[in-house]
N, C-alpha and C positions, 0 to 999 in steps of 0.2 A: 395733821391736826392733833391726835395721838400726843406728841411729843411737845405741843404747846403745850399741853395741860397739864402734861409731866411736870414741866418748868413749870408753870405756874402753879403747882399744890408744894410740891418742893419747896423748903426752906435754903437759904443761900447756905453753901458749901454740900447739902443732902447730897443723899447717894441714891442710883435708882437702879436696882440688876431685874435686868429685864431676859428673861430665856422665852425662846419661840424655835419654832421648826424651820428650818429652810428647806428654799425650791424656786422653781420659777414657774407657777404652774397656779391654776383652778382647782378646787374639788366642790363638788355638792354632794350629800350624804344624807343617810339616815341615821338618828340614833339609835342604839343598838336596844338599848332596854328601856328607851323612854321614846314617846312618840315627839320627833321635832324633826326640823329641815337645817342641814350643817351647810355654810357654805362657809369657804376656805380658802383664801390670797395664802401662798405661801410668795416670799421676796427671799431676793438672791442676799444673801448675806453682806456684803460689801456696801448695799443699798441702805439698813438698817441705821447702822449707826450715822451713814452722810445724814439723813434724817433728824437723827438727835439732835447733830453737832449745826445743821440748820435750824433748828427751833432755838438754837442757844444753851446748848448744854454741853459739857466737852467729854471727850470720852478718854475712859480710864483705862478700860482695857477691856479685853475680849478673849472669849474660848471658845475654840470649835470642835464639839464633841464627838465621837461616832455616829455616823449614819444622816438625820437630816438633823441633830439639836446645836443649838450655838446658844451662847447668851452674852450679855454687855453689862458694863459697868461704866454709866455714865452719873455724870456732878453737876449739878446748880451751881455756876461760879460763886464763888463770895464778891460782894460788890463794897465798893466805899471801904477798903481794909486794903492789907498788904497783902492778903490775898491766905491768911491763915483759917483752915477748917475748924470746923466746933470740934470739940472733943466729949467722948463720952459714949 
């Protein structure tokens, strides 16, 4: 759902880089110096961008950092054109 609304605030040809942590796993937590309840999906990497490229967004490319951080570069197609990005 996430990733609809990416595409939908995005302007055609926009760029969206998205960085998150991976894992496949739960967590619930405390904050450390402010009083709140963390709860935390981490998703397998591979997962991630199938998601974008579902909601209609195509992906540009991808980094997999040290440890658990990755991030994505994914585009709002340009529609009704040759398919040339905005520039600027």
């Amino acid at each position: 759902m996430a990733f609809a609304q990416f595409r939908r605030v995005l302007v055609p040809g926009g760029s969206l880089l998205l960085g998150f942590h991976v894992g496949d796993e739960r967590r619930r937590g405390q904050g450390d110096e402010h009083p709140m309840a963390l709860s935390l999906s981490l998703l397998r990497p591979e997962r991630i961008p199938e998601l974008g490229v579902a909601a209609g967004l195509e992906l540009e490319g991808s980094l997999r950092g040290e440890g658990k951080q990755a991030c994505l570069l994914l585009r709002k197609p340009v529609t009704g054109g040759a398919g040339a990005r905005p520039t600027g």
